[in-house]
C-alpha positions as a printed Julia matrix, in Angstrom:
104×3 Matrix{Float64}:
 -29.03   -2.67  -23.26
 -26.77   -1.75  -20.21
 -23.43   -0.5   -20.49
 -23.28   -2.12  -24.21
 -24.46   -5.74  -23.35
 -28.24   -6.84  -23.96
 -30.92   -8.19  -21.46
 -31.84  -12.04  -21.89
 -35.32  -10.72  -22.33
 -37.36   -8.61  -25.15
 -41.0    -7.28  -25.21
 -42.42   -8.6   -28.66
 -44.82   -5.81  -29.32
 -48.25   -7.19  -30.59
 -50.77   -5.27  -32.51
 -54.25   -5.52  -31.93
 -56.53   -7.44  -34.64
 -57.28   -4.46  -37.35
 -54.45   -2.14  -36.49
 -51.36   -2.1   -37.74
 -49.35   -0.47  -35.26
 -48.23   -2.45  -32.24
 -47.96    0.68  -29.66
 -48.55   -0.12  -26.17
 -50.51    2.99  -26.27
 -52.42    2.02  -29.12
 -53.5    -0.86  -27.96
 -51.1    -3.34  -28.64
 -49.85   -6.12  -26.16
 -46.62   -6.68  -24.97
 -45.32  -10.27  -25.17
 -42.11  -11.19  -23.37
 -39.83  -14.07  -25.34
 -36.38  -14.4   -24.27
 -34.16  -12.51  -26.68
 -32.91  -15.07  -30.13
 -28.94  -15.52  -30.28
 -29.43  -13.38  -33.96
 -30.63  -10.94  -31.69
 -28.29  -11.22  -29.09
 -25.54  -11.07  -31.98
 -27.17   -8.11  -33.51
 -27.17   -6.36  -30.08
 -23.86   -6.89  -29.59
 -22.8    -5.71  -32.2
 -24.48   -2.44  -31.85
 -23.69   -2.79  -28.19
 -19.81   -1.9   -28.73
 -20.8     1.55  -30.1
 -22.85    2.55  -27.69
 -20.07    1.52  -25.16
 -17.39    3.03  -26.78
 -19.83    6.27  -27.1
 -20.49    6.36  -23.42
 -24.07    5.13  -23.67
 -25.26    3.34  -20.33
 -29.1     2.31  -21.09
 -30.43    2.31  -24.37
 -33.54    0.37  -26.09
 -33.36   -1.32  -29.32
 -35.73   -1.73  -31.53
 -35.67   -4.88  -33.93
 -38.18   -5.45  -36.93
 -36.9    -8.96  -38.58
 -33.38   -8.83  -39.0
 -32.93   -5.01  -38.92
 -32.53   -2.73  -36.06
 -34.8     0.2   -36.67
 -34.21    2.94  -33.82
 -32.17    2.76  -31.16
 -33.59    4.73  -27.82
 -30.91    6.18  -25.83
 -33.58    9.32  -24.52
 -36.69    7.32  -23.24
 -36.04    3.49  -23.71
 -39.34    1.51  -22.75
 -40.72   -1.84  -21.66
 -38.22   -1.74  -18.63
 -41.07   -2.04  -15.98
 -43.09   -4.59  -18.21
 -39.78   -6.67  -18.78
 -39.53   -6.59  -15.03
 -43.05   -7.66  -14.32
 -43.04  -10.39  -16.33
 -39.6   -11.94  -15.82
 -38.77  -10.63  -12.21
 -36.14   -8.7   -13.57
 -34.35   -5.44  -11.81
 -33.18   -3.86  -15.13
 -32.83   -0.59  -13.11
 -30.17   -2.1   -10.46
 -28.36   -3.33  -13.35
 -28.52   -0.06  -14.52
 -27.18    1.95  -11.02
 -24.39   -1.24  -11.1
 -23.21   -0.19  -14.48
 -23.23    3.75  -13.05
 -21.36    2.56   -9.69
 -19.01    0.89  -11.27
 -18.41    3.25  -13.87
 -17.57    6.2   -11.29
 -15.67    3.45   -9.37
 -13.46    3.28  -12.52
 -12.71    6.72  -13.07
C-alpha cells in the first residue's frame, strides 16, 4: 500500500511440502498473482485509515477473507514484487513523499 491505495500485485506466500509456515525464510516460495478485486476492496478499505493516519507504505497481510497484520515498520516482498512484475514500488513510494511535502 502507498499513501492508502494498493499495488495491482501481491506475493502469494507458498509453504514448502511438510511445513506449515509459508516464510520466505523458512523456505517457502513467493508466488506473484495480481491482487483479486475482494482484495483490492478489502485494501481499500483499510487503505483510508492508514491515509487518514498519515501512513505512506504499509504491507498487508491477507489469509482468506481476513486481513491478519498490517506492516507499517518493515513491510516485505517489495523487491520480489519488483522482480517479478517490473515494478518500482519504491518510486511510487518517494512520489507519494514528494508530493506530500509539495502539499504542505
Amino acid at each position: 500500500m502507498i499513501d492508502g491505495e494498493p499495488i495491482d500485485y501481491v506475493l502469494a506466500r507458498i509453504a514448502k511440502e511438510g511445513e506449515t509456515r509459508a516464510n520466505l525464510a523458512r523456505g517457502g516460495r513467493g508466488e506473484g498473482q495480481p491482487i483479486t478485486e475482494y482484495d483490492r476492496k478489502l485494501a481499500q478499505a483499510v487503505g483510508k485509515v492508514l491515509k487518514q493516519r498519515g501512513i505512506l507504505l504499509a504491507g498487508l497481510d491477507v489469509i482468506g477473507e481476513c486481513v491478519t497484520e498490517i506492516n507499517i515498520t518493515s513491510p516485505t516482498c517489495i523487491q520480489e514484487l519488483d522482480k517479478i512484475f517490473s515494478l518500482n514500488i519504491s518510486g511510487l513510494l518517494f512520489d507519494a513523499i514528494e508530493k506530500r511535502i509539495k502539499d504542505k
